[in-house]
PDB file of N, CA, C, O and CB in Angstrom:
ATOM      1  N   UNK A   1       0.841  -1.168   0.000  1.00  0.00           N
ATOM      2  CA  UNK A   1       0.000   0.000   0.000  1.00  0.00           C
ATOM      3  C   UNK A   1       0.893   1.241   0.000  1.00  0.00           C
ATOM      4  O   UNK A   1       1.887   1.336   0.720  1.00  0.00           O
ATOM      5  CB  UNK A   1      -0.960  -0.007   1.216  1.00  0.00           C
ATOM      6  N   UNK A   2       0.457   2.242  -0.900  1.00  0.00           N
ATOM      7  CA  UNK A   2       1.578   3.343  -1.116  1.00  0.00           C
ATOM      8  C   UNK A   2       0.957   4.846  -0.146  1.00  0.00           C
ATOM      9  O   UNK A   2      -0.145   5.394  -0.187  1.00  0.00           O
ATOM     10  CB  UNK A   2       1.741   3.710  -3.144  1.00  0.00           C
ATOM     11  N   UNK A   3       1.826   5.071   0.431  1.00  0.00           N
ATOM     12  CA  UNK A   3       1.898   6.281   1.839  1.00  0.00           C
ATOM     13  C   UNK A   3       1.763   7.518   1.116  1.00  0.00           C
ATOM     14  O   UNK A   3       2.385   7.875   0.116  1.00  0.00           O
ATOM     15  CB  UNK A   3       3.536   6.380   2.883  1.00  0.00           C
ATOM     16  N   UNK A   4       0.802   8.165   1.802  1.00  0.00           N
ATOM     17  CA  UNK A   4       0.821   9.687   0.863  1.00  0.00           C
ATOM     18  C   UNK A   4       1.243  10.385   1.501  1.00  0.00           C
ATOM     19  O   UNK A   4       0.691  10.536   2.591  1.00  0.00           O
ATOM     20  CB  UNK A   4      -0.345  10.413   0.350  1.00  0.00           C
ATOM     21  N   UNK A   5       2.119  10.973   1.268  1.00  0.00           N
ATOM     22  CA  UNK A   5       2.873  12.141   2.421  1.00  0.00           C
ATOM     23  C   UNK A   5       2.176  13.599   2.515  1.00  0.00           C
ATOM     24  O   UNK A   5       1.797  14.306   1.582  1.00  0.00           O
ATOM     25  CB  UNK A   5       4.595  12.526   1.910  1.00  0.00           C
ATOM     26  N   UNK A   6       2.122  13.815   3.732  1.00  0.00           N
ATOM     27  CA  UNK A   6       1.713  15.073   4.217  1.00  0.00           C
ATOM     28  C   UNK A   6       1.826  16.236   3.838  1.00  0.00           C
ATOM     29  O   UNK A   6       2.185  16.701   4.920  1.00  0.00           O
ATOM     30  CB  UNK A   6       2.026  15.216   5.058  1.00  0.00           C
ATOM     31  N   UNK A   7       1.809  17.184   3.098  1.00  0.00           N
ATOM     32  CA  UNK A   7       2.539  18.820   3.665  1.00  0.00           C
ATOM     33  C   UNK A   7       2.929  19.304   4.911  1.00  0.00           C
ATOM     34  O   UNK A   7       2.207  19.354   5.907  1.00  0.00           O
ATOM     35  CB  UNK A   7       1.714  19.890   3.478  1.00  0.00           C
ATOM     36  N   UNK A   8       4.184  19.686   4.823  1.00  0.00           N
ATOM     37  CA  UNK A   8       4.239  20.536   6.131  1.00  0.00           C
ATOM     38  C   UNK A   8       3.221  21.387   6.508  1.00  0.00           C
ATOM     39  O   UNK A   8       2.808  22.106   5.598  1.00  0.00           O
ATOM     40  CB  UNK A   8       5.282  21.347   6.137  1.00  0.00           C
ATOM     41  N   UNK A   9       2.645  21.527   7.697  1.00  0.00           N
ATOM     42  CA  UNK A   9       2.060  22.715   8.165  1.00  0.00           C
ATOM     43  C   UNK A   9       2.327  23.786   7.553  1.00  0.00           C
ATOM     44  O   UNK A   9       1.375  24.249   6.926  1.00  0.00           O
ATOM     45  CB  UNK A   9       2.299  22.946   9.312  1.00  0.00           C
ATOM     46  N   UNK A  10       3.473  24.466   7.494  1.00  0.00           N
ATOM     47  CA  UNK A  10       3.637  25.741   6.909  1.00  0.00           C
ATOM     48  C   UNK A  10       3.564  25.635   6.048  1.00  0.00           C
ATOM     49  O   UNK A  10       3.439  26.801   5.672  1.00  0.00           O
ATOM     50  CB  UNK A  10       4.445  26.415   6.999  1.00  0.00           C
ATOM     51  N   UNK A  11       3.517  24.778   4.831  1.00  0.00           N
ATOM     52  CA  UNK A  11       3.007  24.802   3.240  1.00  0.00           C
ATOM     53  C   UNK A  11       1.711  24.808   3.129  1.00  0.00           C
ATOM     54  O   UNK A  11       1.191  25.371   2.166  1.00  0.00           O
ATOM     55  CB  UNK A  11       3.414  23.645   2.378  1.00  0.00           C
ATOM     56  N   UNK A  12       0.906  24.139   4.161  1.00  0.00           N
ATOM     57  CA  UNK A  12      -0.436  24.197   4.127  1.00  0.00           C
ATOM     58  C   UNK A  12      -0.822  25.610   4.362  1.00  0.00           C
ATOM     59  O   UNK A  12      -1.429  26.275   3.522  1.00  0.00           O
ATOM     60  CB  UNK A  12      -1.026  23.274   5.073  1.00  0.00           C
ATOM     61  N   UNK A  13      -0.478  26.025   5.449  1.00  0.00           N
ATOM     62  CA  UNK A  13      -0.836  27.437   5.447  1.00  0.00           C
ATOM     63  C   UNK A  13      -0.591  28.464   4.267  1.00  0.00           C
ATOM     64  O   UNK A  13      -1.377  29.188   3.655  1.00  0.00           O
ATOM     65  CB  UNK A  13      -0.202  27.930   6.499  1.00  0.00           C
ATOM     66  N   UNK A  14       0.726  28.280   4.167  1.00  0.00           N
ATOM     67  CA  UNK A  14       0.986  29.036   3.022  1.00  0.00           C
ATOM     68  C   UNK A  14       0.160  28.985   1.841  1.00  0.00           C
ATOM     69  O   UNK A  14      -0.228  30.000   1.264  1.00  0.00           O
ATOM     70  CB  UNK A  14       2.135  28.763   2.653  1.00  0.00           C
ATOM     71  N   UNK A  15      -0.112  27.798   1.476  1.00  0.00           N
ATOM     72  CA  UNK A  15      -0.821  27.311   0.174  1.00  0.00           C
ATOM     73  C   UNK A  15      -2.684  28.058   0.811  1.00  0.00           C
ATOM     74  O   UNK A  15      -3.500  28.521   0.015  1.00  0.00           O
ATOM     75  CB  UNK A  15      -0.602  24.954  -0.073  1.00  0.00           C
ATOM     76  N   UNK A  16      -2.835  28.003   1.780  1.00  0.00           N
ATOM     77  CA  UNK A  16      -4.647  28.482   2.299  1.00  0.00           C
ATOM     78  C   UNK A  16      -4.912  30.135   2.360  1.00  0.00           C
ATOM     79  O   UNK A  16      -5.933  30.822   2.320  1.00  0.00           O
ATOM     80  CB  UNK A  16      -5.049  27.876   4.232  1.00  0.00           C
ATOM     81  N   UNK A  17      -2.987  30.534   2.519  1.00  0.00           N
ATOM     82  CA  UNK A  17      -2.914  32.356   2.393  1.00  0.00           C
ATOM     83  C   UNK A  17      -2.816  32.831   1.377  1.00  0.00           C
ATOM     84  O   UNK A  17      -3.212  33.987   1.226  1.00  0.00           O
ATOM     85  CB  UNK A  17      -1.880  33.099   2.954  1.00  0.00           C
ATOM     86  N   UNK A  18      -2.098  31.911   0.014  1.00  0.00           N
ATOM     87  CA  UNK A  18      -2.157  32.728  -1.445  1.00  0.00           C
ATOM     88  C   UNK A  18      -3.504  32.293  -1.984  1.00  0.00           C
ATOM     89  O   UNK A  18      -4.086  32.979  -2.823  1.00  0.00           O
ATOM     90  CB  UNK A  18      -0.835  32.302  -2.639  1.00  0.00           C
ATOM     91  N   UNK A  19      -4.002  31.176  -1.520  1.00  0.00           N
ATOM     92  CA  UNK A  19      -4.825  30.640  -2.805  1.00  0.00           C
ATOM     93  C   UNK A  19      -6.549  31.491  -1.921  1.00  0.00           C
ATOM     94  O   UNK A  19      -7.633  31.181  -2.414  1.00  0.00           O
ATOM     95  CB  UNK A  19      -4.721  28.161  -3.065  1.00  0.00           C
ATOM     96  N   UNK A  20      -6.528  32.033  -1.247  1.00  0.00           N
ATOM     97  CA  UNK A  20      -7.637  32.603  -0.337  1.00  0.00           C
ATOM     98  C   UNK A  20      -8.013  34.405  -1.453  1.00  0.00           C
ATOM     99  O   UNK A  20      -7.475  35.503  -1.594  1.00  0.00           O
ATOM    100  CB  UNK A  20      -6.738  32.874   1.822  1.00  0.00           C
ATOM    101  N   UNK A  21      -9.151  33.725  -1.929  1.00  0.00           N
ATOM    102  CA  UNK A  21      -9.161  35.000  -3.217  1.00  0.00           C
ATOM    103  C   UNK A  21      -9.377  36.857  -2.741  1.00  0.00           C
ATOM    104  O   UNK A  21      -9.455  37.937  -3.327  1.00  0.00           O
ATOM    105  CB  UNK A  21     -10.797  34.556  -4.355  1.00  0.00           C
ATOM    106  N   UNK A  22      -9.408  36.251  -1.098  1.00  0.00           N
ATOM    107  CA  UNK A  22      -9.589  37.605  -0.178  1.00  0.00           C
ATOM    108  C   UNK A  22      -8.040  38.460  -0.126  1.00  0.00           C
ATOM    109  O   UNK A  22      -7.820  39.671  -0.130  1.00  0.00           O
ATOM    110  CB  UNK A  22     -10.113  37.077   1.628  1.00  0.00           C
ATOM    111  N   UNK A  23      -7.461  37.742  -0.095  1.00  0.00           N
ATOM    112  CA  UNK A  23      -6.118  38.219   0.145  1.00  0.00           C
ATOM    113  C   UNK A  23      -5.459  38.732  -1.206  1.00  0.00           C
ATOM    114  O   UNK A  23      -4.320  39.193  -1.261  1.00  0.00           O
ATOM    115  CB  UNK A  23      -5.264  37.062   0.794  1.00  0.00           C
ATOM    116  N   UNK A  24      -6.460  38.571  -2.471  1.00  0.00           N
ATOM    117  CA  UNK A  24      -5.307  38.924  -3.427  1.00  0.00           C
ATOM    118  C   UNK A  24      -4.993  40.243  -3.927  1.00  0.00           C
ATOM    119  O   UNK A  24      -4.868  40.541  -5.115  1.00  0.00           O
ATOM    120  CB  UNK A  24      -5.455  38.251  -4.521  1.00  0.00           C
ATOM    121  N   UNK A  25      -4.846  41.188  -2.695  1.00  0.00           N
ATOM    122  CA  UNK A  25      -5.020  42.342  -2.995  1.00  0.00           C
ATOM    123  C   UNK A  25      -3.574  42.237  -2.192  1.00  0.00           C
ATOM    124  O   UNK A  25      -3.082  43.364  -2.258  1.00  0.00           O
ATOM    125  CB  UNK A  25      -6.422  43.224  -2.637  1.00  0.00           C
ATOM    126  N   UNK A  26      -2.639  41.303  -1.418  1.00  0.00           N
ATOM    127  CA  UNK A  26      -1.856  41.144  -0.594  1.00  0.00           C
ATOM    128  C   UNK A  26      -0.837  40.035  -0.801  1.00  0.00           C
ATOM    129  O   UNK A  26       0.324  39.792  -0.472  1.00  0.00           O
ATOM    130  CB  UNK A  26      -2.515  41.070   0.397  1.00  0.00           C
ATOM    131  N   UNK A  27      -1.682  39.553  -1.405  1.00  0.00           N
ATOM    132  CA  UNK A  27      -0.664  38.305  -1.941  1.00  0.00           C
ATOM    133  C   UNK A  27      -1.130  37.109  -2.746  1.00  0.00           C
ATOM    134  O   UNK A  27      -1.585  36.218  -2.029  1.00  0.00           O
ATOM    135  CB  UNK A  27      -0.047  37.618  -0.761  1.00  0.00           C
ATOM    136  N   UNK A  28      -1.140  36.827  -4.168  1.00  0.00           N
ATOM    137  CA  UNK A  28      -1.369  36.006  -5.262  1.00  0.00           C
ATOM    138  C   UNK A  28      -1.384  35.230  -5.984  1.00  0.00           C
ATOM    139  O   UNK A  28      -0.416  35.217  -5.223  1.00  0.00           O
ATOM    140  CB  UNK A  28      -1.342  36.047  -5.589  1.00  0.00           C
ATOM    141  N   UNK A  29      -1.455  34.354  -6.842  1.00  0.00           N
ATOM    142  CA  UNK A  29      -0.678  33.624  -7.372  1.00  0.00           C
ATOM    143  C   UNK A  29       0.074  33.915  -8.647  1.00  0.00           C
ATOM    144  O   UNK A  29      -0.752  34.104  -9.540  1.00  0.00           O
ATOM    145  CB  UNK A  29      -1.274  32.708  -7.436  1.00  0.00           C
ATOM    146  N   UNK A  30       1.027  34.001  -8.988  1.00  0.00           N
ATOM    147  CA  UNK A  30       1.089  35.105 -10.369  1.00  0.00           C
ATOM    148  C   UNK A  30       0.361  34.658 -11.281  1.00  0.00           C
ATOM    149  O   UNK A  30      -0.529  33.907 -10.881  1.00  0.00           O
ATOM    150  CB  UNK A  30       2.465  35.354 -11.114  1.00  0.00           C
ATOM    151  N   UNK A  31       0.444  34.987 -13.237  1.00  0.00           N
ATOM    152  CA  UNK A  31      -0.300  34.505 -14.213  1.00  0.00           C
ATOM    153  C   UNK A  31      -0.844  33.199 -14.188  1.00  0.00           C
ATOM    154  O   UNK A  31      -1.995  32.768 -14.120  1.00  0.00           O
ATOM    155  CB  UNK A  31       0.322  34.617 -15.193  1.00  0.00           C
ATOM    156  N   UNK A  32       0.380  32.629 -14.268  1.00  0.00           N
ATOM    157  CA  UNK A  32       0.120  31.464 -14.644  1.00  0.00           C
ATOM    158  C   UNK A  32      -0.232  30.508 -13.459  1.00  0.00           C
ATOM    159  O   UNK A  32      -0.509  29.336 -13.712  1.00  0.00           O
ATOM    160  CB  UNK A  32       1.177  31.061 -15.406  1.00  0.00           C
ATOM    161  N   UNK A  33      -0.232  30.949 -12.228  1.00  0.00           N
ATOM    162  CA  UNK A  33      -0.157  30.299 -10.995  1.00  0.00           C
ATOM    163  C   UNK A  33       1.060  28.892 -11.009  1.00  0.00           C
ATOM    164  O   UNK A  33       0.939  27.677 -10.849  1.00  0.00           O
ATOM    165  CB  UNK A  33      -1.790  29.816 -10.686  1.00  0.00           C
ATOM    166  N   UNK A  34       2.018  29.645 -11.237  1.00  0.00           N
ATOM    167  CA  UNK A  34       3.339  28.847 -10.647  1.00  0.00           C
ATOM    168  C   UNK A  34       3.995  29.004  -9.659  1.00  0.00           C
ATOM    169  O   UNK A  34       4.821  28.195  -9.238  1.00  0.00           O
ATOM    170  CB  UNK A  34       4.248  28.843 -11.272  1.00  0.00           C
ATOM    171  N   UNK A  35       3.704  30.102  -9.144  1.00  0.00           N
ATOM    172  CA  UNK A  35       4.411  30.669  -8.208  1.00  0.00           C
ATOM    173  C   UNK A  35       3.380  32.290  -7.237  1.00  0.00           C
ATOM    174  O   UNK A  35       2.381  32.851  -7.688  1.00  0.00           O
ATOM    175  CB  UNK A  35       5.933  31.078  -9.211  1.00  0.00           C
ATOM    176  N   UNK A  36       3.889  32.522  -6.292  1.00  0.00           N
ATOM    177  CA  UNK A  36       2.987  33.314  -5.581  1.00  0.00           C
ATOM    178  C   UNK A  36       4.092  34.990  -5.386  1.00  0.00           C
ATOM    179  O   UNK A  36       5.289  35.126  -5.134  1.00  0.00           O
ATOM    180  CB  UNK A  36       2.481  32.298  -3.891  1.00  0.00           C
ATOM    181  N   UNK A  37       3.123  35.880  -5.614  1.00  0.00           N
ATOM    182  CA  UNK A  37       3.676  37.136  -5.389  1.00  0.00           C
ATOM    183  C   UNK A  37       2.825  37.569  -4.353  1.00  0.00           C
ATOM    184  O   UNK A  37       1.649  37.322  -4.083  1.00  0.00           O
ATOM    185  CB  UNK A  37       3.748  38.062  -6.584  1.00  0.00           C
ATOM    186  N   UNK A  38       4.016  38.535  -3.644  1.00  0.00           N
ATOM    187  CA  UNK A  38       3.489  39.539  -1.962  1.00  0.00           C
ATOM    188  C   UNK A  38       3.339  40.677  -2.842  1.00  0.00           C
ATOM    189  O   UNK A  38       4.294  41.034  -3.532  1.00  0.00           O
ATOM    190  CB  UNK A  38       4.902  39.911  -0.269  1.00  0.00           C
ATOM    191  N   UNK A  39       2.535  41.112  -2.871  1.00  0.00           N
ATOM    192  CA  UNK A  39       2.444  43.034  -3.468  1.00  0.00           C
ATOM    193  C   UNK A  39       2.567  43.670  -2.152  1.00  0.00           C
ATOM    194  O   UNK A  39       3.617  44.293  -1.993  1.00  0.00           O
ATOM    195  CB  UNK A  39       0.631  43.754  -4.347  1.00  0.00           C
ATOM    196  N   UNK A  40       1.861  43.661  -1.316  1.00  0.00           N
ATOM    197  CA  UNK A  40       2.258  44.374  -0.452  1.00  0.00           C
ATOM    198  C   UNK A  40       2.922  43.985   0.974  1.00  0.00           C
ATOM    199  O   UNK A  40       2.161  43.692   1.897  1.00  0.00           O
ATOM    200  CB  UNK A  40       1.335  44.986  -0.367  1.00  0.00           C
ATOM    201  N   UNK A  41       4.166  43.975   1.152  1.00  0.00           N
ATOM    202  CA  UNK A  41       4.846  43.138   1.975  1.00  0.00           C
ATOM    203  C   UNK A  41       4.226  43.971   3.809  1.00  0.00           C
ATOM    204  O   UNK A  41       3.724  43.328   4.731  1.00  0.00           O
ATOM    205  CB  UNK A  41       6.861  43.236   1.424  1.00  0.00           C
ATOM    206  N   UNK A  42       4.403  44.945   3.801  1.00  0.00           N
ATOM    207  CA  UNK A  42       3.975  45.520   5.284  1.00  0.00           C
ATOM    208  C   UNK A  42       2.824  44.990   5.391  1.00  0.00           C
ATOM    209  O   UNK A  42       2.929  44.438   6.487  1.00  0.00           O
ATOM    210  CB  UNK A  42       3.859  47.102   5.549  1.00  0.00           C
ATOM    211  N   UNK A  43       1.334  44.670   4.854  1.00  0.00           N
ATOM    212  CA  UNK A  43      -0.015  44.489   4.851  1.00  0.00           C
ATOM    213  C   UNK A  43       0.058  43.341   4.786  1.00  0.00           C
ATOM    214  O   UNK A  43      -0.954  42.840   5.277  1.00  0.00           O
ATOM    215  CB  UNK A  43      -0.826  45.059   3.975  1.00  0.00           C
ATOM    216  N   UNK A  44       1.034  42.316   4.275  1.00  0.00           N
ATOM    217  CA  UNK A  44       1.019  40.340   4.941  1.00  0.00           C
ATOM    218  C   UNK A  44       1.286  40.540   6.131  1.00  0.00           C
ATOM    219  O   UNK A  44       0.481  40.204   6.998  1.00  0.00           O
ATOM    220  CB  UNK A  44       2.313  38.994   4.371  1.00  0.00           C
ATOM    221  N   UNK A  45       3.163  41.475   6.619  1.00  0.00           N
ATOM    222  CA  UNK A  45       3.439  41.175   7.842  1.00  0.00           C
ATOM    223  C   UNK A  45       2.160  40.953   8.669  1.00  0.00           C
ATOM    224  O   UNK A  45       1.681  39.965   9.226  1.00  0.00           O
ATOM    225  CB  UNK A  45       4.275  42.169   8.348  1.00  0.00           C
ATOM    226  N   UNK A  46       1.746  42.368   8.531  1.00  0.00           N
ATOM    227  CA  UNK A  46       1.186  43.083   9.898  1.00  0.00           C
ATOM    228  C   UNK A  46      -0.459  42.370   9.667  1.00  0.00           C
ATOM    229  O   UNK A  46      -0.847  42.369  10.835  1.00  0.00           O
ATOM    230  CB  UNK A  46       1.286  45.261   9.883  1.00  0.00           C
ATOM    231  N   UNK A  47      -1.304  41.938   9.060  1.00  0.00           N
ATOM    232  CA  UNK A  47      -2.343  41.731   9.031  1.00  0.00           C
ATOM    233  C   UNK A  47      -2.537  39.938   8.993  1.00  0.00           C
ATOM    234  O   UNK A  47      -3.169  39.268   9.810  1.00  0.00           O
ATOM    235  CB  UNK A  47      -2.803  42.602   7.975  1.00  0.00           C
ATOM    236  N   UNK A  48      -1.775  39.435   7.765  1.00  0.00           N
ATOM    237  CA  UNK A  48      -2.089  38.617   7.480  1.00  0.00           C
ATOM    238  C   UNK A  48      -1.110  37.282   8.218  1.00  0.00           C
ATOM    239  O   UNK A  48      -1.631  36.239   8.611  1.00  0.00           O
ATOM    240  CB  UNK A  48      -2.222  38.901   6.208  1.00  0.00           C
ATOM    241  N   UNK A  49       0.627  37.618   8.317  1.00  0.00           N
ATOM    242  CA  UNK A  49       1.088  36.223   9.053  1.00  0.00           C
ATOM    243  C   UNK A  49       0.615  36.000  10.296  1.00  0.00           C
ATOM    244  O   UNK A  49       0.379  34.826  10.579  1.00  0.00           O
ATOM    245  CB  UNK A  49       2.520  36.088   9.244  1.00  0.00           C
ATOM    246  N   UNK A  50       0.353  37.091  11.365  1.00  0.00           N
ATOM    247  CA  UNK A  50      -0.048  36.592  12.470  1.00  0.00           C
ATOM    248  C   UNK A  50      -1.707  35.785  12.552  1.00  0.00           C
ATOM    249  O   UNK A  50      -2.339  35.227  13.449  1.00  0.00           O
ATOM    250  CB  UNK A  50       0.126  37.796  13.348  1.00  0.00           C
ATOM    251  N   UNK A  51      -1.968  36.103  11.028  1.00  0.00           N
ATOM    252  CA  UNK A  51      -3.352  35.309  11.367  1.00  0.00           C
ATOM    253  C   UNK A  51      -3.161  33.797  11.230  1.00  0.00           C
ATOM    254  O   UNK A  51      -3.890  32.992  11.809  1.00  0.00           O
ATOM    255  CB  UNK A  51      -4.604  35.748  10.324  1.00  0.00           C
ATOM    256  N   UNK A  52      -2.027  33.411  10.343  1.00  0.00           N
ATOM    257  CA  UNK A  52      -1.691  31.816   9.849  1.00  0.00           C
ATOM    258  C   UNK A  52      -0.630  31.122  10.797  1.00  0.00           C
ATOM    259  O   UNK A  52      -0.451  29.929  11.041  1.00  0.00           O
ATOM    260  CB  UNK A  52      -0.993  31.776   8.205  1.00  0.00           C
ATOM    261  N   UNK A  53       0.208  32.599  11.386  1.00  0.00           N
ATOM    262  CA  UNK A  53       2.006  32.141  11.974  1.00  0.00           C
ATOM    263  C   UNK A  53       1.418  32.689  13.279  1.00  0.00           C
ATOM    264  O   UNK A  53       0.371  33.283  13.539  1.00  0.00           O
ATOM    265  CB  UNK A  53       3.882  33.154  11.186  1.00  0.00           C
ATOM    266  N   UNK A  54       2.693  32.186  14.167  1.00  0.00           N
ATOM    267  CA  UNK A  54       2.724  33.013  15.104  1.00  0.00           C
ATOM    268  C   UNK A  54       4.095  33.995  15.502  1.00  0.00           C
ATOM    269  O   UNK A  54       4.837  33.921  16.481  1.00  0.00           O
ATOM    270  CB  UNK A  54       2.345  32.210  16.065  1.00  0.00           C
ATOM    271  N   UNK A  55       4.119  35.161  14.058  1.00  0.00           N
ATOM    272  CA  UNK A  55       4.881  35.915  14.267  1.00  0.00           C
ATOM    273  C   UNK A  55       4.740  36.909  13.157  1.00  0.00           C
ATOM    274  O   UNK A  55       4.244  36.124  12.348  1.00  0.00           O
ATOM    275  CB  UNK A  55       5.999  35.331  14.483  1.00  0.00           C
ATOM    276  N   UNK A  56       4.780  37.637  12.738  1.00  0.00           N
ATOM    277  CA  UNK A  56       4.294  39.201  11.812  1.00  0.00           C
ATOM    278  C   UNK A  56       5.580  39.471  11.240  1.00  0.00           C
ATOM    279  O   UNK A  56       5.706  40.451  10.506  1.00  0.00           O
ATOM    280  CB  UNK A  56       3.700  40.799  12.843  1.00  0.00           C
ATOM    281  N   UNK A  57       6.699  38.600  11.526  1.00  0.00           N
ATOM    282  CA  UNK A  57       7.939  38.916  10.613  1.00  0.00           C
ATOM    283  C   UNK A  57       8.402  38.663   9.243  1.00  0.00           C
ATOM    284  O   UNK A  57       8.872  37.552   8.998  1.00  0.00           O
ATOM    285  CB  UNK A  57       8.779  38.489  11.103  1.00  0.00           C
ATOM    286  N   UNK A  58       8.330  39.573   8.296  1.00  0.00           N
ATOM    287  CA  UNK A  58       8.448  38.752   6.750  1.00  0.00           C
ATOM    288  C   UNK A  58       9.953  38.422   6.478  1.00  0.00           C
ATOM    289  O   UNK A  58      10.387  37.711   5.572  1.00  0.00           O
ATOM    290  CB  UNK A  58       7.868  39.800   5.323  1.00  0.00           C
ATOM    291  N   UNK A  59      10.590  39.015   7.346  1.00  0.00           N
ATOM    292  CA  UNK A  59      12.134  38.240   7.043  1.00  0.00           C
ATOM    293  C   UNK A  59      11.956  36.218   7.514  1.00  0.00           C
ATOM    294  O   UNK A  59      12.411  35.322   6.803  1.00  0.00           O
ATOM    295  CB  UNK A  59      13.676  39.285   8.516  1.00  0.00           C
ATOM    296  N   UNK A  60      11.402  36.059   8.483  1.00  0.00           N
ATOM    297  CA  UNK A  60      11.097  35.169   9.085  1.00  0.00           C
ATOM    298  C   UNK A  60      10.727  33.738   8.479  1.00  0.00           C
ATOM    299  O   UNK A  60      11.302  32.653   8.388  1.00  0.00           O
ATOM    300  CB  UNK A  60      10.309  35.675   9.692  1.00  0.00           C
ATOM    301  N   UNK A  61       9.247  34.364   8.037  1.00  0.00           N
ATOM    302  CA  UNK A  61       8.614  34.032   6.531  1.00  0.00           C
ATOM    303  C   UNK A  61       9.495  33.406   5.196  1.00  0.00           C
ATOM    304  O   UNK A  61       9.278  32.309   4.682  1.00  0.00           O
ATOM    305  CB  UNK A  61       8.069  35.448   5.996  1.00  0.00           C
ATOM    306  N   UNK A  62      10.519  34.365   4.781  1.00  0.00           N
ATOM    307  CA  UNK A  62      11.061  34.125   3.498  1.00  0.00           C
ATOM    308  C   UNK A  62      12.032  33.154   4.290  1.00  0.00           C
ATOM    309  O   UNK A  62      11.887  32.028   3.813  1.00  0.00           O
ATOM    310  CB  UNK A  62      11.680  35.490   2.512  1.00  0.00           C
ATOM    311  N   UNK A  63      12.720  33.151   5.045  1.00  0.00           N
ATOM    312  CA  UNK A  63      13.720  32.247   5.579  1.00  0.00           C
ATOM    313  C   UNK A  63      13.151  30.905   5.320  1.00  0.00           C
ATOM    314  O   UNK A  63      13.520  30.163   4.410  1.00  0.00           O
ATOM    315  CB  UNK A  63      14.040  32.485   7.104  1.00  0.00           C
ATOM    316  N   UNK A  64      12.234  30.651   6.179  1.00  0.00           N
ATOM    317  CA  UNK A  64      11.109  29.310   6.175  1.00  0.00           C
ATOM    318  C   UNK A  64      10.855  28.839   4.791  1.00  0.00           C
ATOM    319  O   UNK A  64      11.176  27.765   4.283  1.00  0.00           O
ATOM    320  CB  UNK A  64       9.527  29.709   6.810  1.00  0.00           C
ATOM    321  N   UNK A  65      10.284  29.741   4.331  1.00  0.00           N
ATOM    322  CA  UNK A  65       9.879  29.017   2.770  1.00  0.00           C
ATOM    323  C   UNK A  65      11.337  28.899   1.630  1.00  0.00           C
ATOM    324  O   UNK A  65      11.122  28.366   0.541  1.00  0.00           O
ATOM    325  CB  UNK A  65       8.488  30.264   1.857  1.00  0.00           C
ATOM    326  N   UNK A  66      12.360  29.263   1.849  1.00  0.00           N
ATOM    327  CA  UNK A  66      13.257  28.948   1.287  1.00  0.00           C
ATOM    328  C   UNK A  66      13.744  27.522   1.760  1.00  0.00           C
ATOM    329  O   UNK A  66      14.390  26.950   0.882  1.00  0.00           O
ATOM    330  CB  UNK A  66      14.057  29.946   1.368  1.00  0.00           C
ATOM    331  N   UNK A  67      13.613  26.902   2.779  1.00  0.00           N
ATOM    332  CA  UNK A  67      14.332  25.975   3.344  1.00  0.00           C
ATOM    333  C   UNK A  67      13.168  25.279   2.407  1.00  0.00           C
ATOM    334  O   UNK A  67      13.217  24.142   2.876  1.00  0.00           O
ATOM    335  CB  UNK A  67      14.635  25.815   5.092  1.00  0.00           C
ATOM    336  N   UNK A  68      12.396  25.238   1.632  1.00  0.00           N
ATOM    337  CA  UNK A  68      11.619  24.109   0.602  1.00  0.00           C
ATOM    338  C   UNK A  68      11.498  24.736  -0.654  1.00  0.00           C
ATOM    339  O   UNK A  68      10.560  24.526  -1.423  1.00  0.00           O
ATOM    340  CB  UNK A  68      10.041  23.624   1.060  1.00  0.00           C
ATOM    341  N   UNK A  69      12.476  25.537  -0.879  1.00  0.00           N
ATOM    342  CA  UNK A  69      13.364  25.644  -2.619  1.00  0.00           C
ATOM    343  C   UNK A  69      14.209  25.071  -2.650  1.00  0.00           C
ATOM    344  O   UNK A  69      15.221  25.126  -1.952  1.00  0.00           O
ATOM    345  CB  UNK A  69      13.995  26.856  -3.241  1.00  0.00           C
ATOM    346  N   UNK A  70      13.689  23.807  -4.233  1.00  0.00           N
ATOM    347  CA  UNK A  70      15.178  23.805  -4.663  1.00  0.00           C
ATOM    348  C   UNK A  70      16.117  24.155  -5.271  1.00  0.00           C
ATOM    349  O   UNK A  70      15.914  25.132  -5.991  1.00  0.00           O
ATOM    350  CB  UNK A  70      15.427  23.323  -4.882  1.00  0.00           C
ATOM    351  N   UNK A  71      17.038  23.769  -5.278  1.00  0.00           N
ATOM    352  CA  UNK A  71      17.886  23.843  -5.931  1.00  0.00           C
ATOM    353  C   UNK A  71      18.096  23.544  -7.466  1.00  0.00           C
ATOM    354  O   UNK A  71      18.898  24.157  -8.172  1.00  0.00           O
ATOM    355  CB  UNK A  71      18.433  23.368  -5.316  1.00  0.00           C
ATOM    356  N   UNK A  72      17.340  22.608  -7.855  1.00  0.00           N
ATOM    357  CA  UNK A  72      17.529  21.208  -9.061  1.00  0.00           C
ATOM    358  C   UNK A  72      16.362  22.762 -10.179  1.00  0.00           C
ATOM    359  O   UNK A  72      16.008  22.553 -11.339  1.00  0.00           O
ATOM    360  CB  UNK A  72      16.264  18.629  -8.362  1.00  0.00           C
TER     361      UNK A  72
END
């Protein structure tokens, strides 16, 4: 029987904060939805990570989600 692996928590979130069509005045998915853009980086900190994280820091943020870029 083949195991389906989880998302991390923080991908889940992440993935429930861009794809949330309320927020896309804050953060998006670009054209083609390959990838997600912040337009307005002060208005995620301050409004939107402390609603998913527990911390309002966007340096914080980008740190985290880099540790699941790759490289390849």
């Amino acid at each position: 029987m083949a195991q389906r692996s989880v998302p991390a928590p923080f991908l889940r979130k992440t993935y429930q904060l861009v794809d949330d069509p309320i927020t896309d005045e804050v953060i998006s998915w670009n054209e083609n939805g390959t990838s997600f853009v912040v337009w307005k980086t002060a208005d995620f900190a301050k409004d939107l990570l402390p609603t998913y994280f527990k911390h309002n820091n966007f340096s914080s943020f980008i740190r985290q989600l880099n540790t699941y870029v790759s490289d390849h």
